[in-house]
N, C-alpha and C positions, 0 to 999 in steps of 0.2 A: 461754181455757180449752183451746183446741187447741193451743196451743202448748205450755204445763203439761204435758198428756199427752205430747207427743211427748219431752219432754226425759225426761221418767221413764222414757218406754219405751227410751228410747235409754242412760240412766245402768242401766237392769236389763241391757241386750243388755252392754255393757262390764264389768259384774259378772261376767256368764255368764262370758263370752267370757277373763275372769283368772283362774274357777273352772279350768275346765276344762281353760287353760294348766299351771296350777299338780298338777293332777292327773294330768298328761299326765307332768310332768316328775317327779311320786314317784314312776310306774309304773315309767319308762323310768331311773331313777336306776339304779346297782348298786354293794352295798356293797361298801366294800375288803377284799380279803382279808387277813388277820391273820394274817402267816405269824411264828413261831418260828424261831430256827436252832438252838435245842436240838434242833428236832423231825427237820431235816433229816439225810438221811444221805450221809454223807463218807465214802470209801473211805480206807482205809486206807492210803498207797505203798510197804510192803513188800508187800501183797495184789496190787499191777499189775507186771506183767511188764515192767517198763522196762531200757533198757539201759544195762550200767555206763559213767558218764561216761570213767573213765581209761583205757579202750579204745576209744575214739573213733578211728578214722582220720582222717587228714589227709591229703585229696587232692592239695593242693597241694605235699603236700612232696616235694623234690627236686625242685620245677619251678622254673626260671628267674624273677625277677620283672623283667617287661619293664612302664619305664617309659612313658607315651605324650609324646613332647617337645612340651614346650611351643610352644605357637602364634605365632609375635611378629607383633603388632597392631600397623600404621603407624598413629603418630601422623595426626590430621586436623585439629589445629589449626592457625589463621592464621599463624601463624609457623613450623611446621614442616612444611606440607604442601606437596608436592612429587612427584616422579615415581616409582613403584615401585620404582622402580631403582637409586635413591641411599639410601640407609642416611640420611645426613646433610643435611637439604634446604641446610643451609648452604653447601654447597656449591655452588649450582646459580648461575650469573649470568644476567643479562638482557643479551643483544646485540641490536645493532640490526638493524633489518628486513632482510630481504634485498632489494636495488633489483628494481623490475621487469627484467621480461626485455627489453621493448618498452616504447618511447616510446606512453602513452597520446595525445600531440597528436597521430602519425601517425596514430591508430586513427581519430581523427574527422575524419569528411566530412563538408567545406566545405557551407556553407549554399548554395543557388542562390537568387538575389534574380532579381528582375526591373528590368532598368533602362532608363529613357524615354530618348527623342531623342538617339539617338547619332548621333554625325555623324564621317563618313569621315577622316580626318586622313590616309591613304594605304591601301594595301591590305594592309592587318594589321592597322590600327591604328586603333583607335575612342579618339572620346572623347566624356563625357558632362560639358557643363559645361567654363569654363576650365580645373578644377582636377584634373579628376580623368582618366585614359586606360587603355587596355584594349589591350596588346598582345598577340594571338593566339595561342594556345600552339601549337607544330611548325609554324610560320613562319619566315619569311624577309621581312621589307620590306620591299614592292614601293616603293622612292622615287619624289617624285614628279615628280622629273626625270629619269627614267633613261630611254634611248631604244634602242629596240631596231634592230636590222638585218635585214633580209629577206634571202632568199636569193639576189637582185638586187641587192644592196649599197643599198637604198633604208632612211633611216634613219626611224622615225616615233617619234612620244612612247610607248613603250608605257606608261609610268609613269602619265602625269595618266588615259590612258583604265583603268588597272586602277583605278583611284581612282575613278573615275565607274560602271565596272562594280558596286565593290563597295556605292556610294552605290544605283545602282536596285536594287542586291538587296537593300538592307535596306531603302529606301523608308520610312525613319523608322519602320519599327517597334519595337516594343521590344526587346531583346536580354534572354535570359534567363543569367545566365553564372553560374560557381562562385565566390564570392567569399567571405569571413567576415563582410563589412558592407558594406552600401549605400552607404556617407559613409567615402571618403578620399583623400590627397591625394597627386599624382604619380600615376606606372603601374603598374599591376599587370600580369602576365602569365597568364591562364587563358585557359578555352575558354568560346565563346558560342554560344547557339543561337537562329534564327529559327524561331519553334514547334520541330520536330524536325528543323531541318534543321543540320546544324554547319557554322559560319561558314567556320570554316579546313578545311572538306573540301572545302566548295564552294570557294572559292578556289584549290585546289590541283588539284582534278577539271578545273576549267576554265582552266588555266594560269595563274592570274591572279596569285599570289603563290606563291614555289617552297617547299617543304618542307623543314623542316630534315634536315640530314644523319643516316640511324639512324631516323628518329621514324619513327611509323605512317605517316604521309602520304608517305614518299617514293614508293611505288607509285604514287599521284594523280599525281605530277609528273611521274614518269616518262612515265604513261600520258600528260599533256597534252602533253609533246615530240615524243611518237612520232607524234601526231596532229595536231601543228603547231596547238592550239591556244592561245588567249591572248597571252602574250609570243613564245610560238616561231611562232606563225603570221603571218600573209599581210597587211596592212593591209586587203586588200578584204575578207578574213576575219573582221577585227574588227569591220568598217564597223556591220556588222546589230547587232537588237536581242539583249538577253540569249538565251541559249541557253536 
């Protein structure tokens, strides 16, 4: 029964509620107005003071007529696009690169490897292995037969002892040198270092191998003649341990 009720109450609220829509919109309606054009009034055009057409001035007359020239739009298509500056891209060739200025292989610097157990072969000259050797860069060979002479006409090996000098100064460490690979066969010539010490400075600081002719090292050499060390000195001089 309560239900009944509510649905009535609710079907009268939606009646109202279209009443009053519908009321709202006859108020607010407005009728069209119903104009005649009999009823309008149209002036007359001899009644308006206009002015006569065939006395019209013409401003522009007796001026020049200046064209504006045409634009010309470069082509951008795949087959004819090309540089501003050629009218005709047909025209344009492709040549070859220009070579470098500089050898990129001299730009790069040599790897430094580390290499084990080199063993003395003379005083300049390492080797690692039968196959492989390492002759000292701004060197000279100390052979290992060569004998020196004293200022006493007293002749002694200096050769086998610069051989045995350069043996305890490496003391089988490892040498650390500039090479491009670890693994290869025959001599190569570069520079090697014990930790920071360079192989062929010490060599030539202490007479023990001479400097090549020109190269950084001659100074060392000089310096160990002047001072009668290594080859240029004393046999009693050599006698002692490394310096």
């Amino acid at each position: 029964m309560r239900r009944i009720s509510t649905f009535i109450a609710g079907a009268i609220g939606l009646l109202l509620w279209a009443y009053l829509v519908m009321a709202a919109g006859a108020t607010l309606r407005e009728d069209p107005v119903d104009y005649n054009i009999e009823d309008l009034d149209v002036p007359d055009p001899s009644e308006l003071d206009l002015p006569d057409v065939g006395f019209l001035q013409d401003d522009t007359t007796g001026q020049p007529t200046v064209m504006e020239a045409r634009r010309q739009v470069r082509s951008i298509e795949p087959d004819a696009f090309g540089s501003p500056a050629f009218a005709d891209a047909q025209d344009l060739e492709r040549v070859a690169a220009r070579a470098p200025l500089s050898n990129a292989a001299e730009r790069t610097k040599p790897k430094v490897v580390l290499l084990h157990r080199p063993s003395s072969l003379a005083a300049g000259v390492v080797a690692f292995g039968p196959d492989q050797r390492v002759r000292l860069a701004d060197l000279i060979e100390t052979p290992v037969g060569r004998s020196c002479t004293t200022a006493k006409g007293d002749v002694w090996p200096c050769g086998a002892m610069a051989r045995t000098q350069q043996r305890q100064f490496l003391r089988n460490r490892s040498l650390t040198c500039e090479t491009t690979a670890t693994a290869w066969q025959g001599e190569i010539r570069t520079r090697c270092w014990v930790g920071v010490q360079d192989v062929s400075s010490w060599l030539a600081k202490y007479g023990w191998a001479e400097a090549e002719a020109g190269s950084a090292l001659a100074d060392l050499t000089e310096e160990a003649r002047a001072a009668r060390r290594g080859l240029f000195g004393e046999p009693a001089q050599r006698a002692g341990a490394l310096p």
